[in-house]
Every structure is written in structure tokens, then in C-alpha cells.
N, C-alpha and C positions, 0 to 999 in steps of 0.2 A: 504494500500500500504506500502513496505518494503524494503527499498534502503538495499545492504547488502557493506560491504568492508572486506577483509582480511590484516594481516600485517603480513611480517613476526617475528619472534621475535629471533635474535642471539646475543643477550645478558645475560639480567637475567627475570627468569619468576618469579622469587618469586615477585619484582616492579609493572611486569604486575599482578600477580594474587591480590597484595594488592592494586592495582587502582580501580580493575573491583570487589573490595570485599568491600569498603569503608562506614562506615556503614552508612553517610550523605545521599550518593546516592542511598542508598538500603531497605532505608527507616525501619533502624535499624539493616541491616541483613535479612530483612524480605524476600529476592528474592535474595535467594544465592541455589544456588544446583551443585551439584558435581556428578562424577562418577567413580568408578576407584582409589579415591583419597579425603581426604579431604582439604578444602582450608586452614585451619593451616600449614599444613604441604604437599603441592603442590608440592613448589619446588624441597623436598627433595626426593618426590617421582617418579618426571619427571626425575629425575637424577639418579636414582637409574636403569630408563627402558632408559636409553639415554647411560649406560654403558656398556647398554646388544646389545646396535642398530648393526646392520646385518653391515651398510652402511655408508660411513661417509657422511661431509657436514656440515656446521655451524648452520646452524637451528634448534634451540632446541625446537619449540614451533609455535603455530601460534593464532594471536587474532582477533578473526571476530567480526563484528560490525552491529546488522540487526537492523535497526533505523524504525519507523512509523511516517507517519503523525500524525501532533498535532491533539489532538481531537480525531482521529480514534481507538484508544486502548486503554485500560485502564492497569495497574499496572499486574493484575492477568490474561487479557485476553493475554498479552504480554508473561509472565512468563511461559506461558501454553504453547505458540506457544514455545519459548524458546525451551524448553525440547522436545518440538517436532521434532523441527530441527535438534537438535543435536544428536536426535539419529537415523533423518535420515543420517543424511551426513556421520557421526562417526561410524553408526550400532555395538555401542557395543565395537569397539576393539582400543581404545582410552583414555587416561586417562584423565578428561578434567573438569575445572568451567566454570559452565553457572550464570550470574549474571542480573539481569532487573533495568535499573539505571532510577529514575524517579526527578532528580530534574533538568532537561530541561524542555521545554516547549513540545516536544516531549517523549515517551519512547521509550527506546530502550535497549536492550539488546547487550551483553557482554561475547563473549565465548573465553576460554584459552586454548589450549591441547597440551596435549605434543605430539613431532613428531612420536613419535616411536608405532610404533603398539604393544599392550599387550602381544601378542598369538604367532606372527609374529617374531618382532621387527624387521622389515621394516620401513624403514621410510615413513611417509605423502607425498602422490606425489603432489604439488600445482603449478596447470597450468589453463589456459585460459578455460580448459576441466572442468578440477572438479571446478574452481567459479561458470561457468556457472551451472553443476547441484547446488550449493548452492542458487544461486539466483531464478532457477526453483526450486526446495523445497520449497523455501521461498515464493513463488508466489502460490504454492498450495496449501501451509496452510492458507496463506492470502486469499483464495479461499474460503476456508474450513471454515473459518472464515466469512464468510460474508465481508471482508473488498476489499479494492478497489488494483483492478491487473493492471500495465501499460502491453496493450498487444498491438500487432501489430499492429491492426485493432484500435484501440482507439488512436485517433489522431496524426498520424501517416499516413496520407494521402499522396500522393505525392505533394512536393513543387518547385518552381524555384531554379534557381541560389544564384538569390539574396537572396532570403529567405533563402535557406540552409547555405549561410554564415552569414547572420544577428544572425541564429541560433546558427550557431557556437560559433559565438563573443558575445550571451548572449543579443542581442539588438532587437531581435524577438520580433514586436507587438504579434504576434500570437501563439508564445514561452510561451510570459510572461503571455495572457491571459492564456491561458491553467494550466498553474500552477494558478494562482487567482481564477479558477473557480473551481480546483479541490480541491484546500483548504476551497472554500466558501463551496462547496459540502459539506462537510468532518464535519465543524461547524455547518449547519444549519438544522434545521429539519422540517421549511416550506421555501416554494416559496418565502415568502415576508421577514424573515431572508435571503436567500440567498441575493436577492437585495440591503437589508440593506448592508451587508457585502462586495459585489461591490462596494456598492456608498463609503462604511469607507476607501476602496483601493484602491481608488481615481478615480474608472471607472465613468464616464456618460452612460448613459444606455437610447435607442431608443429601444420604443416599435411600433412593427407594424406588416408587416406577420411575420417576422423573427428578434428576439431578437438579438438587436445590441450595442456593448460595445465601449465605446473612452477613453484611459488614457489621462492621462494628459500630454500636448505636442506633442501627436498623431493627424495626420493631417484629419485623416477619422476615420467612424466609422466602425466595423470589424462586422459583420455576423456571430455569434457565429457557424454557421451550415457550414460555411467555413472551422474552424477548424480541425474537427472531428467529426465523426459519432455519436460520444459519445456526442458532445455537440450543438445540438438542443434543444430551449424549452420544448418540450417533454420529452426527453432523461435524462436532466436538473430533469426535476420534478421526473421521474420514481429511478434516481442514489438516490434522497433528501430522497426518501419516499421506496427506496426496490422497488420492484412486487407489491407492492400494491397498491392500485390506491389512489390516493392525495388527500386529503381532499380542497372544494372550499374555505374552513374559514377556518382561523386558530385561535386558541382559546388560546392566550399568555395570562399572567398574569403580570408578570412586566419586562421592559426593562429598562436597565440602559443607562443614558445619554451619549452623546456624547461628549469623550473630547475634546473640540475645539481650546482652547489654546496649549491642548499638541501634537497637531497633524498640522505636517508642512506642511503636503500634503492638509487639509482644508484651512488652511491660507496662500495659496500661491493660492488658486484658490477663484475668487468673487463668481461665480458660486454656488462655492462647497459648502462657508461657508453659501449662502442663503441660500441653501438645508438644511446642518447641524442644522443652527437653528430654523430654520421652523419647524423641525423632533424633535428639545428637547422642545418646545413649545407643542406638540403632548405627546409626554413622559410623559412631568410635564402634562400635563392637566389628563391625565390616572390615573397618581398615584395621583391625590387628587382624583378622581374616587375609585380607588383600596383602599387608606384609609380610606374614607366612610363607604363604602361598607364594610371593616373589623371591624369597630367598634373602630378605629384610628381617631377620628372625630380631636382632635388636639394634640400637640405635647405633651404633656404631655401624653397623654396614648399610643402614639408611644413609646415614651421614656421610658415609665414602660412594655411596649411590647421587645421592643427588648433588654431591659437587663434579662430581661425573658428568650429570646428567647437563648440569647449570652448566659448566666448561662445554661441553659439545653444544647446546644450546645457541650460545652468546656468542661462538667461534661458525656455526651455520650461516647464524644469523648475519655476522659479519661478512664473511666471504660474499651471502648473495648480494646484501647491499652495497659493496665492493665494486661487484658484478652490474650489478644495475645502474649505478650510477655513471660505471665508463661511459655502457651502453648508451642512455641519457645525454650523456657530453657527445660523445662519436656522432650522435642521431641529430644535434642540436648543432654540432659543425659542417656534417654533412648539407643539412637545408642553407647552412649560409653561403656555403660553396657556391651551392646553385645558384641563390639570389644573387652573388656577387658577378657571376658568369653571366646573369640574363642580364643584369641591368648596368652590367660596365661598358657599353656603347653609349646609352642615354648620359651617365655619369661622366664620361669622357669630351662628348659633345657640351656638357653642363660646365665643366672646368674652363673649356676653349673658349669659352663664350667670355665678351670684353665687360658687355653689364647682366647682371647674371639674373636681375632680378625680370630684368624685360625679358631676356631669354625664357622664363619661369612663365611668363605671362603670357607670351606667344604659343608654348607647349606645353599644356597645362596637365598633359598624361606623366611631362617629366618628373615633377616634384615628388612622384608617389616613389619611383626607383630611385632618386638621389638621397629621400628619408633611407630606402633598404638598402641603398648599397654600403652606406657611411654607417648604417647599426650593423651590418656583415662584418666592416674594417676594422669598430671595436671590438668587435665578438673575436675574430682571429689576435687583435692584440694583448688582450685577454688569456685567450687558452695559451696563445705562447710563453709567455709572462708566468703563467701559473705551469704551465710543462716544459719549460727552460730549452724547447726544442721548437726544427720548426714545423709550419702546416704537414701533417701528411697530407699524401697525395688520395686521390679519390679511388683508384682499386685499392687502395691502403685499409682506409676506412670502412670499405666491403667488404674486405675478408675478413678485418678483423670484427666486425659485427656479426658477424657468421659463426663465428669462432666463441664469442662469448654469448650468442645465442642456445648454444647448446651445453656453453657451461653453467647457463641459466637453469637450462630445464634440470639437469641434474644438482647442482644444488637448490633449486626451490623444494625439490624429494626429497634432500637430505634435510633441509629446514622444518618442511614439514612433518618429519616423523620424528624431529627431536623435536621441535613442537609440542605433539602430540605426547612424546611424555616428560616433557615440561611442567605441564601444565597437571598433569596427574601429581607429581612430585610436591609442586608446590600445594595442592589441596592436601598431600600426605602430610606434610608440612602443618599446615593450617589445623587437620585436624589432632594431631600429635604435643600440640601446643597447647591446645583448646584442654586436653586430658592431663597432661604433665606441665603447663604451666612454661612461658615466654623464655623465662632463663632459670628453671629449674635443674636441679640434676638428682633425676630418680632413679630407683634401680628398676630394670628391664630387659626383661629372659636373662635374670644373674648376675647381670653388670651394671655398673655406673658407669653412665653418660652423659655427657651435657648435650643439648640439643640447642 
């Protein structure tokens, strides 16, 4: 699912385009793409087709915002819809950054364009008409995606009076489940994570014909099948698991405890915090199960396990980003190659010229190549600068992209199966801690250890 927003923008875009270009949030640079235009040099180019506009009007620009639920998308599957959208909505005659920011809890994407059409120079007509096809695009590709579409029919049934205002004012028991169920959805990948994920969001949950949910402070309990179509027990399982049909057992590995002191919503309810602890009493009892079973019998060869594990980790992890960011440079010097080669005739004709500004004015297709060839000549002085060597040459560049495309693929494998029990390690950890206490040293299977 893909909440979208638009803004207009009639100030400066060069601010917006260095927000939505930020290398914190971009995860180096790594989920930037452009059309039309590059983002060094954005502003100067929206301005360049904002001189030429048909039409007047303050709007130089507009910044759309297509968010996803947390959990639902990943960094690349995001960046992919991205580019897709944009060249629905925009088809080409647009100059525009599309950007995928991922250090929220959610991803979302980040698109900038200038108003004025390429071909045209028309301006962008932005009304109630053209968001809505933005947000139907956006619900197609989320379609297209396998990811989850709010549509008519998905809960969205008819309701009261009252209910329609409770809704409004955001105090909707049945508002609120709706969202918790569709983020539980979204998290979980069995039945009994779903549940878990209820009960951490403070629902009480009746089982009987019809699965039924209580928050806290809710005077009854709600009939999930009251909701919406979409949310019956069945319905529930079939969203967790696709088309496919649900497995009866689920076969987890390790869960991490529950944090009970840091969660207000446990310790404001007696109820809630039996449950809680009951449930990390279950947890811990597993993971001395899970450590056994791995050959972790006491803490000392955990401890020689997950410095293992942290070393191979952080040393994957380095290599591939190593890897990726040549790739990144290489791909980023390669394009300026180009642009330097197409537009060093106009450039050269630009220099010969005795007043340069009437030259500009007489060939007014020249300015756009003399912006890109002069941000090319920084860019090469730049990497030489920083690689103390000079340009490679252009089959240089292609082999070696060739070369570290395939050392790509095999360590993103290695990454992600240290990853994978990474991530295990550290809940062993968690819950290990949660039992024997941050900097205790207890004895365990005979021995003292400090953990």
C-alpha cells in the first residue's frame, strides 16, 4: 500500500532537489535517478525551461511524496516502482529527480519536476483530476507489485452516524483496528506472529466462531468480520500467506523478547503484562532449546559464536558496499564521458565565440550543453583528484563494470546469509540478557561467564 501527497513548490527547487538528494537518506546516493536533467545541476536546468514556459503563474516545480507501509517494501523494490510512476504520470515530457529515502521506519520515495513541459512548454496542470490518476498509478503498480491496495470494497463497508464521525475525529474503535490489522498483516508471515503483534498493540483477542479484538479502554469486543470483507479469519490468513494456502505449523527459529518495561501500553494493563510474561518465559525457555540444539551449550561458545558471526557480518557487509560504490563512481563517470563527447562541438563553438552572451542568445539549444559539459569537466576533476590517477578510458570502464558486477552478485549471497544469522545472534543476545541480566556473570551449563 502507497499513500501519495503533492506540494507545490514556488520558491527555490535547487533546496527541494538537495533534500530529496541527501546522501544520509539515500543510502549514499545509492537511489537517486533523474530524467531530463541531472541533480547537480537541477535547478539550473528547470530554469532554463521555466524561461521558455508558454504560460505564466508562480509554480516553478512540484514535489510528490509516495510513502509505503513499514515492512511492505524494500529499498530497491521501492526505487523500481519509483521510476515506474514517474514515467507514468510525467510520460517523458518532464524534467524531473526521483529519489527512494530509506532512513524512516517506512520507504518512500521523493519526486521533483519542473513545471514546464520539455516539447510543449506548457505548464503542469495540478488539480483534484490529475492527483487522483497519480494515486490510481500508484495503486496499480502496488498491484503489480504484489503489495496491498486500499480499494472500495476493503473495508469500506457502510457505517452509522456515529461511527462516521468517530471516524472522522480519528477515535474509530473500528478505524483504529483496521489500521493494526493491516500493519500486523504487513509484519507477519504466520497466523501466530500476526496474534503476537495484536496482543504487543495492546488488543485482547477472543477466539470463537469469529475472531474478536478489545483495545485497551474499549468497552466490547469488535468482530473482526464486522469490519470488512477483507478482515475475517480466513481472509486474515489468505492477505499473511498470498493465494497460497497457510501452512497449520509454523516453523520459527528464534523470537526476541518482549520489552516490558519499555512499553506503556503493557504496564498500564495487569492483564496485558501476565500475558507478556508468560510469552518471554516461553521465548527464554526456546532459546536454551535453540542453543543446545546449535552446539551453544554455554556462554562461552555463544560468545566465541557471535563474535564470529559479528566479524563475518561487518567484513560482508563491507566488501559489498566497497563493491557498490566503485560500481556507482564507474557508472557516474561513464555518463559524463558521454555528455562530454556529445556536447564538446556546441562547447567548443561557445568558447570561439568573441561575445558569448549574444552567441547564447542566437543559439539558445546551446546553453543547455555548455551547463553539461562544464559539470562533466568538474566531475573528471574531481575523481582524478580523489584517484590521484588519470581518466580511464571507456572499454576500461566496461570491463571493469563487468567484472564487479559479478563480484556483486556473489557477495550480496555472502551478505545475505551472514545477515541472516546476524540477526538471529543478536535476538540470542537480547534474549540471554533479558534472563541473566546486561552485565551479569552467572553460572551456565557449569561455568562462569560474563556475557
Amino acid at each position: 500500500m502507497a499513500v501519495t501527497k503533492i506540494i507545490p513548490i514556488r520558491a527555490t527547487i535547487d533546496k527541494s532537489v538537495e533534500y530529496i538528494c541527501n546522501s544520509t537518506k539515500t543510502e549514499e546516493c545509492k537511489f537517486i535517478h533523474s530524467e531530463h536533467c541531472f541533480p547537480q545541476t537541477a535547478a539550473v536546468e528547470f530554469q532554463f525551461l521555466l524561461d521558455k514556459a508558454r504560460a505564466g503563474g508562480n509554480t516553478i516545480g512540484r514535489h510528490l511524496i509516495q510513502s509505503f507501509a513499514p515492512g511492505e517494501v524494500n529499498a530497491e523494490q521501492a526505487h523500481k516502482i519509483g521510476k515506474k510512476l514517474a514515467a507514468e504520470i510525467l510520460g517523458g515530457q518532464y524534467a524531473y529527480v526521483m529519489t527512494t529515502h530509506v532512513d524512516r521506519d517506512h520507504v518512500h520515495n521523493h519526486f521533483v519536476w519542473c513545471a514546464v513541459n520539455i516539447n510543449t512548454h506548457n505548464r503542469y496542470v495540478s488539480n483534484k483530476g490529475s492527483y487522483r490518476r497519480i494515486q490510481d498509478a500508484s495503486d496499480k503498480l502496488c498491484a503489480e507489485y504484489s503489495l496491498s491496495v486500499i480499494t472500495e470494497k476493503s473495508g469500506r463497508r457502510g457505517k452509522g452516524y456515529t461511527e462516521y464521525q468517530a471516524e472522522k475525529r480519528g477515535t474509530s474503535w473500528k478505524s483504529q483496528l483496521r489500521r493494526t490489522i493491516g500493519a500486523a498483516i504487513i509484519s507477519s508471515n504466520t497466523f501466530d506472529a500476526f496474534l503476537t503483534f495484536m496482543q504487543d498493540a495492546g488488543y485482547e483477542i477472543k477466539h470463537g466462531q469469529y475472531i474478536s479484538f478489545r483495545a485497551v479502554g474499549q468497552e466490547r469486543f469488535t468482530r473482526a468480520k464486522t469490519i470488512g470483507d477483507d478482515y475475517t479469519e480466513e481472509r486474515i490468513r489468505e492477505r499473511i500467506f498470498g493465494t497460497k494456502p497457510y501452512p497449520q505449523q509454523s516453523k520459527e527459529t528464534v523470537r526476541q523478547v518482549i520489552d516490558i518495561e519499555g512499553n506503556k501500553k503493557i504496564k498500564s494493563s495487569i492483564g496485558y503484562m501476565k500475558w507478556a510474561k508468560l510469552e518471554n518465559l516461553k521465548i527464554n525457555a526456546k532459546t536454551l532449546i535453540y542453543l543446545q540444539e546449535h552446539g551453544m551449550a554455554d556462554l562461552s561458545e555463544f560468545n566465541n559464536r557471535y563474535q564470529s558471526c559479528m566479524g563475518t557480518f561487518y567484513a560482508a557487509r563491507g566488501s559489498l558496499k566497497t563493491t557498490e560504490d566503485r560500481i556507482k563512481a564507474l557508472k557516474e563517470l561513464q555518463t559524463q564521458l558521454r555528455n562530454y563527447g556529445r556536447t564538446k562541438e556546441n562547447y567548443k563553438r561557445f568558447q570561439a565565440s568573441k561575445d558569448k552572451d549574444k552567441f547564447l542568445r542566437k543559439n539558445p539549444g546551446v546553453e543547455g550543453d555548455v551547463m553539461i559539459h562544464e559539470a562533466a569537466k568538474r566531475h573528471f576533476k574531481k575523481y582524478t583528484d580523489a584517484h590521484g590517477k588519470p581518466l580511464p578510458k571507456m572499454t576500461d570502464i566496461v570491463a571493469e563494470l563487468q567484472s564487479l558486477q559479478t563480484a556483486k552478485t556473489q557477495q550480496r549471497s555472502e551478505y545475505q546469509t551472514a545477515k541472516a544469522e546476524h540477526d538471529i545472534m543478536i535476538k540470542l543476545k537480547v534474549n540471554l540478557q533479558s534472563v541473566l541480566g546486561k552485565n551479569a556473570v552467572r553460572e551456565y551449563s557449569g561455568r562462569e561467564v560474563s556475557l
